[in-house]
N, C-alpha and C positions, 0 to 999 in steps of 0.2 A: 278402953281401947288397948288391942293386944301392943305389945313392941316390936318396930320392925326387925326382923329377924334376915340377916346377910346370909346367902348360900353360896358356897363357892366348891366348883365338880374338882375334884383331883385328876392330877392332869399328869399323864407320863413322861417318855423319850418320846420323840419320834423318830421313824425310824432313818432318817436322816442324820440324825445325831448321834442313834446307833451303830452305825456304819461311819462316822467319821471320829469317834471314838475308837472303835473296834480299828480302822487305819494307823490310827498315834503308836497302839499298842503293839498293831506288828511292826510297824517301822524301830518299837523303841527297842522292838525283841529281836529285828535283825541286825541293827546295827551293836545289843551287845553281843549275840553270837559271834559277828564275823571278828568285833574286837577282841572278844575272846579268842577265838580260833587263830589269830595272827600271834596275838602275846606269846601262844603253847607255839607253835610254828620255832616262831622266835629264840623261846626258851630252852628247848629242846635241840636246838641247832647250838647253841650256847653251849648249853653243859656238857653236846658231844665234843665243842673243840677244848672243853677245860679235862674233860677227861683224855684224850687224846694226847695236851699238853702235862698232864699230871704222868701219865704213862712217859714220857721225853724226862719226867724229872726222874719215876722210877730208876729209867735206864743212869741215869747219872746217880744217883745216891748209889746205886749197884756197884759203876763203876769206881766212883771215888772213896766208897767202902770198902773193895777187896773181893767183893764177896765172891766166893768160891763157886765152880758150876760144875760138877764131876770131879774129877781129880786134876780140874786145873783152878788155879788159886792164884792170883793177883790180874784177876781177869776183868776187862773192859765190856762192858753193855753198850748197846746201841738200838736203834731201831730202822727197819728198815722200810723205806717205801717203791711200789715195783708200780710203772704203768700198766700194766697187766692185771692188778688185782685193783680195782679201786673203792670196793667196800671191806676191805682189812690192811693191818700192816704186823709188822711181825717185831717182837722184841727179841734180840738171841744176844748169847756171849761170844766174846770173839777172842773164840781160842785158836783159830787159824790165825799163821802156821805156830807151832809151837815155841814155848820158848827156847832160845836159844837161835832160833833161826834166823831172826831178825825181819824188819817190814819197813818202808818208804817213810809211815809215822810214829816207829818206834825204832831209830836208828842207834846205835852205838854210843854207850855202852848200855841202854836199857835193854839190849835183847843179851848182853852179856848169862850165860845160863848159871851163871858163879853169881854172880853181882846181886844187891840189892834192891835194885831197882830196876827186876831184870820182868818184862810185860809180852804176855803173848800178842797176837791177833795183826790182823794186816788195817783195820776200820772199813770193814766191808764185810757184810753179809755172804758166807759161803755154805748155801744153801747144803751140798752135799757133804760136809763135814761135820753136822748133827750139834750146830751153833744155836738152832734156834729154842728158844726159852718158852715162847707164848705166842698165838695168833691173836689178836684183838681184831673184830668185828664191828664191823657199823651197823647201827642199826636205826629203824624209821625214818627208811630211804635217804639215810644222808649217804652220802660218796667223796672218795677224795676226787675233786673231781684236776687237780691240778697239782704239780709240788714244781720248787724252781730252784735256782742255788747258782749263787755268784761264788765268779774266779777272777780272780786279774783285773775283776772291774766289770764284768761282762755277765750277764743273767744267761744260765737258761732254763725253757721248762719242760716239761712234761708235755705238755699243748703244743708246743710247735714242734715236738718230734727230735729237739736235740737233748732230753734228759730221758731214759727209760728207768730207772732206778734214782733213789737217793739215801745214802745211808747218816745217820748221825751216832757216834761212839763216844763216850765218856773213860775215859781210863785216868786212874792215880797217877799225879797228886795234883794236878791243874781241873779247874772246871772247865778248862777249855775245848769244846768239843772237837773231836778230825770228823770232818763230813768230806764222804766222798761222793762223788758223781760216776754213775754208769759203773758201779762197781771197782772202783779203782780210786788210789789216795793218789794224791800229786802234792808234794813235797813243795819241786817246784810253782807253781799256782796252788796252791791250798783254797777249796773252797771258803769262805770267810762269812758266806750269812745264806740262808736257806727260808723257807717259806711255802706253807702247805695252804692249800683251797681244800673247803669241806662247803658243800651244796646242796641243797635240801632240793630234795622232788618237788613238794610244796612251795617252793618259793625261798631265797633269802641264802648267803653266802657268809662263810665266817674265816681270819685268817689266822694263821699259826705261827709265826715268826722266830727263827734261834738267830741270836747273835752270835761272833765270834770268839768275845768274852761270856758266852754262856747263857746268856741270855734267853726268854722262853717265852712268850708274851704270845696272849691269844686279844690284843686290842688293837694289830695293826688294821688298818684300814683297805688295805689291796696288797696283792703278791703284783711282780713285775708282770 
């Protein structure tokens, strides 16, 4: 007598299994694209405001080092921010007005033109007196899209129309920055802390913070 002998057909997908297979794998493939795509978003809006903030240290190693810009020498850096241009800002020296002339944040005897510690510049960008150093650009659609800066206690920004400018200068031998508003230092009220918005077209906001004491921090959480 033969042995019984089992047969068994090979048996595929079907295509119902095929299709909800084929489902898992797009789902698993959009959600890493878009997770992807948000990280770079992210990252990229990051290291525009670390470089932004790196360019703010420039200006002060500059200024607290001396370094010379033509044939003027013990000269103050800054940079400037204009509501007018909101994808660049500008680094210059402020050699306006010369020394010896004297300015509202370099008062007597440091404008003395004899003296030691004698410092050009008023702390404000003078666009037509051939201050400026460097344009820096933004790029992959970030913008400033806002900058602010406290006096007396009181904010303003750019956004609601009472800030058009905002300058921040570093001059020898304090890290302590003169930030001016609207082009002009005030002595009297001294701005004391400032604060830049950078905004992605793509989505997602980063903030730039200077303290009084010098301070430079791109972890603050919101501008006023």
């Amino acid at each position: 007598m033969e042995p019984i002998r089992s047969y068994h057909r090979n048996r595929g997908f079907t295509l119902i299994e095929l299709l909800v297979v084929l489902a898992i794998i797009t789902i698993i493939t959009a959600v890493v694209f878009t997770s992807q795509s948000s990280f770079n978003k992210t990252l990229v809006l990051a290291n525009t405001a670390y470089d932004v903030a790196l360019t703010i240290r420039y200006a002060e190693s500059y200024g607290l080092g001396s370094r010379a810009f033509g044939s003027s020498v013990d000269t103050g850096y800054g940079i400037h921010f204009a509501s007018g241009t909101t994808n660049s800002f500008i680094l210059f020296a402020d050699t306006y007005p010369p020394v010896g002339t004297g300015s509202l944040c370099h008062p007597a005897p440091s404008y003395d033109p004899t003296g030691p510690s004698a410092l050009s510049g008023n702390c404000s960008f003078d666009a037509s007196q051939g201050e400026q150093v460097q344009v820096y650009t933004l790029g992959n659609a970030i913008t400033i899209s806002d900058f602010c800066a406290q006096s007396n206690g009181t904010w303003l920004c750019a956004s609601t129309g009472g800030l058009t400018s905002l300058d921040v200068v570093f001059s020898r031998p304090n890290p302590t920055p003169f930030m001016s508003e609207n082009g002009s230092y005030s002595a009297t009220f001294p701005v004391t802390a400032s604060c830049i918005t950078l905004s992605s077209a793509q989505g997602g906001v980063k903030y730039i913070s200077i303290g009084a004491a010098g301070q430079i921090s791109t972890a603050a959480t919101s501008c006023p």
